[in-house]
C-alpha positions as CSV (number, residue, x, y, z in Angstrom):
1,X,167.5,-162.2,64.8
2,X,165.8,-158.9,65.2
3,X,162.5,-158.5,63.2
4,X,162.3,-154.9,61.1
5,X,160.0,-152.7,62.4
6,X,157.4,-152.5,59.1
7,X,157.6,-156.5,59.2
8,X,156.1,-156.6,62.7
9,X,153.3,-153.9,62.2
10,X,151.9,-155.7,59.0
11,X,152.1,-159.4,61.0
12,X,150.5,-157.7,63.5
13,X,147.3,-155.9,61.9
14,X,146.9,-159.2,59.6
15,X,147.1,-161.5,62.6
16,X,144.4,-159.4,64.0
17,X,142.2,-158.9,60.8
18,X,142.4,-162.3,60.3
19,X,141.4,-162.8,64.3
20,X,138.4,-160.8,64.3
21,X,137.4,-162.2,60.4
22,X,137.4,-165.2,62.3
23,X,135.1,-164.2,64.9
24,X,133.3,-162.0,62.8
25,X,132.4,-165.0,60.6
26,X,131.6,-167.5,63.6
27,X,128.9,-164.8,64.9
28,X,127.6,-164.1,61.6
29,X,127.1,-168.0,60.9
30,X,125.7,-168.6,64.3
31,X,123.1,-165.2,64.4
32,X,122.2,-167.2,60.7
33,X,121.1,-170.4,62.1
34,X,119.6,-169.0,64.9
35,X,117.7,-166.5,62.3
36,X,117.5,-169.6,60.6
37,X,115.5,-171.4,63.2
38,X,113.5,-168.8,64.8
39,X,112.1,-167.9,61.2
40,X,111.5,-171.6,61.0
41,X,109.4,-172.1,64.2
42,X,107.5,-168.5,63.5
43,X,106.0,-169.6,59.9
44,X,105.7,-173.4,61.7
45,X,103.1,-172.2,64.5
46,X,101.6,-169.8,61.9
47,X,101.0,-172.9,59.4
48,X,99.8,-174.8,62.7
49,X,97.1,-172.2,63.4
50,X,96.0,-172.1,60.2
51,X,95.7,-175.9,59.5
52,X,94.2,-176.3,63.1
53,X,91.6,-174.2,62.0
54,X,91.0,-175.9,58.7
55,X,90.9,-179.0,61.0
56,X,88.4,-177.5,63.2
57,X,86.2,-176.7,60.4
58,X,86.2,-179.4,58.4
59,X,87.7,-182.1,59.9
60,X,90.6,-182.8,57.2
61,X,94.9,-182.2,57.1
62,X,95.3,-179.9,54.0
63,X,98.8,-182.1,53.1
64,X,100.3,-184.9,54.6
65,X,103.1,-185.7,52.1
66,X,106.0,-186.1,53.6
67,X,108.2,-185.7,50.5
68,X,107.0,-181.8,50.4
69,X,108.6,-179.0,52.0
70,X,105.8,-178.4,54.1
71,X,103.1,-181.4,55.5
72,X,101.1,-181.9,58.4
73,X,100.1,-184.7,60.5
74,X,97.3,-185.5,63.0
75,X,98.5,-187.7,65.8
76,X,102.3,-188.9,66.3
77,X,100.9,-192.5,64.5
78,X,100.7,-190.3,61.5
79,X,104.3,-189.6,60.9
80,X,106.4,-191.6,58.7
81,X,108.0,-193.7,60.1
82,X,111.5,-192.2,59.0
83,X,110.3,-189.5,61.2
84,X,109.3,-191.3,64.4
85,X,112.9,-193.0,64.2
86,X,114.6,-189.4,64.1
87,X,112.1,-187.7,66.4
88,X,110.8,-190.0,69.6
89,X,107.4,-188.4,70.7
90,X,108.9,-188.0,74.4
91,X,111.4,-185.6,73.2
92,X,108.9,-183.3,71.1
93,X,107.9,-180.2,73.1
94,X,104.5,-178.7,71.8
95,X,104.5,-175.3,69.9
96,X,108.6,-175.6,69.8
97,X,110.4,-177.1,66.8
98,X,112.8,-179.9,66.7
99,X,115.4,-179.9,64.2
100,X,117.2,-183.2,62.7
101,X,120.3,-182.9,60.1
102,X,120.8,-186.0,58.1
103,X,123.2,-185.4,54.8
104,X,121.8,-183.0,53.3
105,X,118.5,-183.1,54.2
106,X,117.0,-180.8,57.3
107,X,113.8,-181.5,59.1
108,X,111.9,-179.2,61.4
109,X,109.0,-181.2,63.4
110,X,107.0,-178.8,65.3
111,X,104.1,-180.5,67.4
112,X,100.6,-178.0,68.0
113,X,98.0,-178.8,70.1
114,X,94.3,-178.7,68.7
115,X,91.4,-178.6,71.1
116,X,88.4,-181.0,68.7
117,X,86.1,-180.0,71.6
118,X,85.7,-179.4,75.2
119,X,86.5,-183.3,76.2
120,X,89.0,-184.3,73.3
121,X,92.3,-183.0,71.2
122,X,94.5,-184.2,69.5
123,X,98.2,-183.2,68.1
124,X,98.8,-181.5,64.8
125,X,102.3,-182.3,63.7
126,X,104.4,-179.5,61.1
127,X,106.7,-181.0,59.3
128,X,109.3,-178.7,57.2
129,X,111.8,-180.9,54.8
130,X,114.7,-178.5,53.5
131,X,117.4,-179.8,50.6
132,X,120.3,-178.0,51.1
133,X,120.9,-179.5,47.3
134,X,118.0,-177.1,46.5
135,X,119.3,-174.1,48.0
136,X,122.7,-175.2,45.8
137,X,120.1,-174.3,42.7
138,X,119.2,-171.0,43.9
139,X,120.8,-167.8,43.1
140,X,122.8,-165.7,45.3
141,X,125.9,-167.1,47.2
142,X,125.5,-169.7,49.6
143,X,126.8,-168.5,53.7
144,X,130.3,-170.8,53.7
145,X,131.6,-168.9,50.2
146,X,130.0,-165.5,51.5
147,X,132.3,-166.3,55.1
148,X,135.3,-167.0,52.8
149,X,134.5,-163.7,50.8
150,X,134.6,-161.9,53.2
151,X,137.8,-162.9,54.8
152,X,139.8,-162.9,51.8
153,X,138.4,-159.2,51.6
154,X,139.4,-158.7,55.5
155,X,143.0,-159.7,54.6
156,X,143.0,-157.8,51.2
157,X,142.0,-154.8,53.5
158,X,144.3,-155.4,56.2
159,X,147.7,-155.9,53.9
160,X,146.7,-152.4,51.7
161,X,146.3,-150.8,55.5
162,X,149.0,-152.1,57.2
163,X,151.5,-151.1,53.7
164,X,150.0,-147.5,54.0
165,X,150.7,-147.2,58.0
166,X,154.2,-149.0,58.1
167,X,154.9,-146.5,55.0
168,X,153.7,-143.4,57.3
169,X,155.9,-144.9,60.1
170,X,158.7,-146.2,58.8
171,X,159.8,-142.8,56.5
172,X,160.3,-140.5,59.3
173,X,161.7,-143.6,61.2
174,X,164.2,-144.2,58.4
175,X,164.9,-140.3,58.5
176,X,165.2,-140.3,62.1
177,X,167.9,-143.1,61.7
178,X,169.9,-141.5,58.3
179,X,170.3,-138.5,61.1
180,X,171.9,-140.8,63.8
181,X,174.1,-142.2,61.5
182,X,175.7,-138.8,60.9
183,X,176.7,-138.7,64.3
184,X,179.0,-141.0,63.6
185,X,181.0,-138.1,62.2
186,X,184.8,-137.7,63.2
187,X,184.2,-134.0,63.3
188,X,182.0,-133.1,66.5
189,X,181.6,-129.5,64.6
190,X,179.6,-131.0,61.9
191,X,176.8,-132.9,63.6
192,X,173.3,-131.0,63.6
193,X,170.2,-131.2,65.0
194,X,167.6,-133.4,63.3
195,X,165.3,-131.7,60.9
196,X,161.5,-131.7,62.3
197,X,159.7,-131.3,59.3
198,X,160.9,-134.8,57.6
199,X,160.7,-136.6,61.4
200,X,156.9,-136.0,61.3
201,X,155.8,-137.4,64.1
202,X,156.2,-135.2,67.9
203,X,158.0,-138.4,69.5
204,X,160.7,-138.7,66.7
205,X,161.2,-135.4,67.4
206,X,161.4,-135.8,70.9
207,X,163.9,-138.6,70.6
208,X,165.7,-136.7,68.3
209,X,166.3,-133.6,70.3
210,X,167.1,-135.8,73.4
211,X,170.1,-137.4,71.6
212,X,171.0,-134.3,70.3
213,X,170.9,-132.5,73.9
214,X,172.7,-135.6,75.3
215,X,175.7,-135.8,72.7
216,X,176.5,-132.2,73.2
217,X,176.3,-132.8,76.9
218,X,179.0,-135.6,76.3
219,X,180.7,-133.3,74.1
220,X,180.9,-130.8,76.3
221,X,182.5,-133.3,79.3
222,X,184.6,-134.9,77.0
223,X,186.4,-131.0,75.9
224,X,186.5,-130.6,79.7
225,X,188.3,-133.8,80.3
226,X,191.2,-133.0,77.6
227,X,191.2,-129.7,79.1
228,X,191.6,-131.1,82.4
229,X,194.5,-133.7,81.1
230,X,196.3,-131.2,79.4
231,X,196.5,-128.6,82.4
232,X,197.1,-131.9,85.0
233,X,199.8,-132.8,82.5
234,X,201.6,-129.1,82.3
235,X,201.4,-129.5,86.1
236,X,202.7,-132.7,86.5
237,X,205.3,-132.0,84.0
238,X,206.2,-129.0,86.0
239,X,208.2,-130.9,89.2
240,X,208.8,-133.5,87.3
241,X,211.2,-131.8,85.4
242,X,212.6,-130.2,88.4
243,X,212.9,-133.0,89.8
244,X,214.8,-135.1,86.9
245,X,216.9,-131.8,86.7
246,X,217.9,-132.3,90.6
247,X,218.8,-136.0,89.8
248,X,220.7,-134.9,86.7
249,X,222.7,-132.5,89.2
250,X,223.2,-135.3,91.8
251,X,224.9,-137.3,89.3
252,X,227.3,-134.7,88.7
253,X,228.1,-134.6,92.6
254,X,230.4,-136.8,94.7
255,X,227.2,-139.0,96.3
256,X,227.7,-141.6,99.2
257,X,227.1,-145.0,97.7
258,X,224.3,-145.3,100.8
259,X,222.4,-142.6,99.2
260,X,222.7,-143.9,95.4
261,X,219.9,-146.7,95.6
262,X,217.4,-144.2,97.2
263,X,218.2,-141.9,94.3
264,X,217.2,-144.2,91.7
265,X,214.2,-144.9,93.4
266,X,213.1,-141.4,92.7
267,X,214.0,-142.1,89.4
268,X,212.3,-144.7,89.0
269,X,209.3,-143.4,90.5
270,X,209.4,-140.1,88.6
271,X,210.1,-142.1,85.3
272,X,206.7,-144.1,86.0
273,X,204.6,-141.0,86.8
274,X,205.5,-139.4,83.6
275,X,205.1,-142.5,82.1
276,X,201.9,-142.9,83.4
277,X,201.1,-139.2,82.5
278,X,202.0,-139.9,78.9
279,X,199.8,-143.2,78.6
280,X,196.7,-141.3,79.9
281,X,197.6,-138.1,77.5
282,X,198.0,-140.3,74.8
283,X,194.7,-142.6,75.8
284,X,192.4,-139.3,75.7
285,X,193.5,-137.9,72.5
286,X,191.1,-138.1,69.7
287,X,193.9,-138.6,66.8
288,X,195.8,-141.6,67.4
289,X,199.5,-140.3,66.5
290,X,202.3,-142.7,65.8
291,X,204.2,-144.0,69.0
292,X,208.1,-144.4,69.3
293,X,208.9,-147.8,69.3
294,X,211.9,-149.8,70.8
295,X,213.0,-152.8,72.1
296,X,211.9,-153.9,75.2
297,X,213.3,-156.5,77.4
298,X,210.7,-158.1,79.2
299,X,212.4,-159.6,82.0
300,X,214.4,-156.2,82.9
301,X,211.1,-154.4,82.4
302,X,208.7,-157.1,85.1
303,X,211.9,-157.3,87.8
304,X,212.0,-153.6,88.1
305,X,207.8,-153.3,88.5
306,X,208.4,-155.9,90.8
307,X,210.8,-154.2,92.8
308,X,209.2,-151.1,92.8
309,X,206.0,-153.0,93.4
310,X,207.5,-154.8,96.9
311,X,208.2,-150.9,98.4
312,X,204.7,-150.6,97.5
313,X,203.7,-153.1,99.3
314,X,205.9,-153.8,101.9
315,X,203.9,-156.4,103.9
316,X,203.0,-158.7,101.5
317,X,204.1,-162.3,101.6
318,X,203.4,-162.9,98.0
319,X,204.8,-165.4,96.2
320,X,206.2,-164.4,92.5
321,X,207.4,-167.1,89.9
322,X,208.1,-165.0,86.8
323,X,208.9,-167.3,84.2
324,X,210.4,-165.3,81.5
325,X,213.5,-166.0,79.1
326,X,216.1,-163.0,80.2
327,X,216.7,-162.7,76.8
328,X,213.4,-162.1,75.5
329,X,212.8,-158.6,74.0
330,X,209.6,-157.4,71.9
331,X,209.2,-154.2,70.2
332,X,206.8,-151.7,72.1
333,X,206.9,-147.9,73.1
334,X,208.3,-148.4,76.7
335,X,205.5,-145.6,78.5
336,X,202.6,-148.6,77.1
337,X,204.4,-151.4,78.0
338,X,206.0,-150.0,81.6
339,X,201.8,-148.7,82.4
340,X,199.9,-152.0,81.1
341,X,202.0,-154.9,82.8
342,X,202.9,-152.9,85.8
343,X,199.3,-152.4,86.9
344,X,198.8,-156.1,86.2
345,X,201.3,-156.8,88.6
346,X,200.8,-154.3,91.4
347,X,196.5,-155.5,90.9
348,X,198.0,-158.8,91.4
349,X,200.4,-158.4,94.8
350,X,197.4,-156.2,96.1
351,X,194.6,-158.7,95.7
352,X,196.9,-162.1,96.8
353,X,198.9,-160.5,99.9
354,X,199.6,-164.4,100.4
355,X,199.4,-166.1,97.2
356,X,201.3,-166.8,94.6
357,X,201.6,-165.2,91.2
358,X,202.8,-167.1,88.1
359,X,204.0,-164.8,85.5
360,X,205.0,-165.9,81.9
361,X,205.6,-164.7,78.3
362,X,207.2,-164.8,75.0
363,X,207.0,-162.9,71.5
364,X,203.2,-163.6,71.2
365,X,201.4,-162.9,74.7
366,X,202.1,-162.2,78.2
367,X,200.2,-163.7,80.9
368,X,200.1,-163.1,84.7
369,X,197.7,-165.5,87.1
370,X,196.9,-164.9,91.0
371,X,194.8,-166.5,93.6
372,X,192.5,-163.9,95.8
373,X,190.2,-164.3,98.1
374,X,186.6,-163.2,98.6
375,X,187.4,-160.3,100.5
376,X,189.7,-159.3,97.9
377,X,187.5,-160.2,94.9
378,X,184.5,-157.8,96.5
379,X,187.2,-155.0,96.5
380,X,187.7,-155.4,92.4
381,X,190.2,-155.1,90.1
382,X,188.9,-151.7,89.2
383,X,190.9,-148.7,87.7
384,X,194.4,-150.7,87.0
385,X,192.5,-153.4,84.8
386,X,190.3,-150.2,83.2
387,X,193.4,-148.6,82.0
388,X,195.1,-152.0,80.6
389,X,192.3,-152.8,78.8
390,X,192.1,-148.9,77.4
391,X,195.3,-149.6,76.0
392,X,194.8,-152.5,74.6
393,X,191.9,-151.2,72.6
394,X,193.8,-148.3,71.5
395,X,196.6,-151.0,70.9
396,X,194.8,-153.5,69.2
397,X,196.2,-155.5,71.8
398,X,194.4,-158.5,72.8
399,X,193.3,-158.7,76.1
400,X,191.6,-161.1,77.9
401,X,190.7,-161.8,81.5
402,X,189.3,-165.0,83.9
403,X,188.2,-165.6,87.2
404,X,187.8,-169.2,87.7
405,X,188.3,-171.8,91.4
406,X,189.9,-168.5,93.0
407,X,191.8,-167.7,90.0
408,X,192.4,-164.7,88.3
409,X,194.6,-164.8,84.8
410,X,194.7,-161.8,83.1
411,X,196.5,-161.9,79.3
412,X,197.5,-159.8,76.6
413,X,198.4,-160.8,73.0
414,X,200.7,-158.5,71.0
415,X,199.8,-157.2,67.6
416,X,202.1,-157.8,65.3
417,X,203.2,-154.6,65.5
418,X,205.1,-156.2,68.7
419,X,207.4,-158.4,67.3
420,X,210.0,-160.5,69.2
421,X,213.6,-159.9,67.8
């Protein structure tokens, strides 16, 4: 499922906000301890050198409590021994601070170097003891809840900015879409360009001038295309006319009984043209007017594509099993019927010139199936299967198609419009 537009632009800038709350936090708690710690070791060397000088003087350690924030040792024997457990004299590096983390108590031991005289020195040892349950006491609001703050205030942020942007983006987008689904309108006259002012933005705009441009591009080749039909049609109806009134004539006249079965192929060949010119007439226009309906009997109406089909195709060895009851009728205007199964046919003789076609039917469906082989599958079943389908649609026909092992099955399903009697 498609996600809406505003729904994506305010996961995104949250995901984000949250993303860079996240690394926001983790470098403003790491530049904290670090602050933390280089404070620490500056205010430890500047105790040292005071203490060292007291030492100097008179010889004595100010403080050497080890319960007080601050104490100071002479010599690593000196220190508790709780200390010299946590903090092995090999690993203390003089005039740099070590720091120890146990519950919530932190210890800094910072080791300084004291020169007694010019043959002896000794070690003056800082110690710094912090209670985190101390700084619990103090006012102000500890780092952790301050992080948290200021995330929760990120998000708060982010959802109040991404609301005002996906409102900015989405209106105009909404407009931009109310106006494309007027196109939808039956009446090509009514459909207008899209106001500019309530698009907003210069790319709605763009799109909507595009679609515009391009619909009255398609406009325009679709009112050439009925133009074109209807003056093909006038000028096919033309000879055709002239041509049924010559057979009408014919009919009249004393004709060898040779010459009678070439007659009704022109006949039959001029009846399918105009059949044909009818189907496409009547596929193009834009009102879909009510069809004359008759019966139709199937059998009489495959034989005779067949037949006509085989002068078609004159050197094709197909094989055609047409398994239809000869008294199965169906009601259908006979221009639909004659176009849509013949060109099933004739696509199926042209793509198996020796195979076999299996064709069967009834009141429901009719069904046609042919083998064909690559060479014949490359070449397509192109503008015969286009129209079939065209009527169908048009129909509301059901037509289906398969290509399966080498097999194509083409089938259509009659509405019940088409009812057997």
């Amino acid at each position: 499922m498609k996600t809406a537009l505003r729904f994506h632009i305010r996961k995104q800038i949250i995901l984000w906000s949250c993303i860079v709350a996240l690394v926001y936090s983790a470098i403003a708690s790491t530049i904290y301890l670090w602050g933390i710690d280089d404070s620490t070791e500056y205010y430890m060397l500047k105790e040292a050198k005071r203490e060292s000088l007291k030492i100097a003087a008179g010889g004595y350690v100010a403080n050497n409590s080890a319960t007080d924030f601050s104490a100071y040792y002479l010599g690593y024997s000196s220190l508790p021994s709780i200390i010299q457990d946590e903090f092995p004299e090999a690993i203390l590096v003089p005039n740099q601070s070590t720091f120890y983390e146990n519950n919530q108590v932190s210890i800094y031991v910072l080791p300084y170097r004291i020169n007694l005289s010019t043959t002896s020195s000794t070690v003056l040892y800082v110690v710094h003891r912090y209670d985190k349950y101390d700084d619990d006491l103090q006012p102000g609001m500890p780092l952790p809840e301050l992080l948290i703050m200021l995330i929760m205030g990120t998000l708060l942020v982010a959802y109040i900015a991404s609301s005002l942007l996906v409102s900015s983006i989405t209106k105009p987008l909404f407009s931009l879409l109310d106006w494309a689904r007027s196109l939808e309108s039956e009446d090509p006259t009514k459909i207008q360009q899209a106001d500019a002012n309530t698009l907003r933005f210069s790319e709605f705009s763009d799109i909507s001038e595009q679609l515009y441009l391009s619909i009255q591009q398609v406009m325009e080749t679709a009112e050439r295309e009925k133009q074109f039909l209807n003056a093909t049609s006038h000028e096919i109806r033309t000879p055709l006319s002239v041509i049924f009134a010559a057979l009408d004539i014919l009919d009249r006249k004393d004709i060898p009984d040779a010459i009678q079965p070439k007659l009704m192929k022109i006949r039959r060949s001029s009846t399918k043209i105009q059949n044909l010119t009818e189907s496409l007439l009547w596929l193009w226009r834009d009102e879909n007017l009510p069809l004359d309906l008759s019966s139709q009997r199937l059998h009489t109406t495959v034989q005779d594509i067949i037949s006509d089909s085989r002068l078609i195709y004159p050197n094709s060895n197909t094989e055609i099993h047409c398994d239809l009851d000869a008294s199965l009728q169906i009601i259908e205007n006979q221009p639909l019927l004659e176009v849509a199964i013949g060109n099933l046919i004739r696509n199926a003789i042209a793509y198996s010139p020796n195979g076999i076609i299996h064709i069967t039917g009834n009141t429901q469906n009719f069904s046609i199936k042919n083998n064909y082989t690559d060479a014949s599958r490359d070449s397509g079943f192109n503008i015969g299967l286009y129209i079939v389908k065209s009527i169908a649609n048009k129909q509301q026909w059901g037509f289906s198609t398969c290509c399966d092992n080498n097999t194509f099955t083409a089938r259509i399903s009659w509405t019940n419009d088409a009812q057997g009697v």
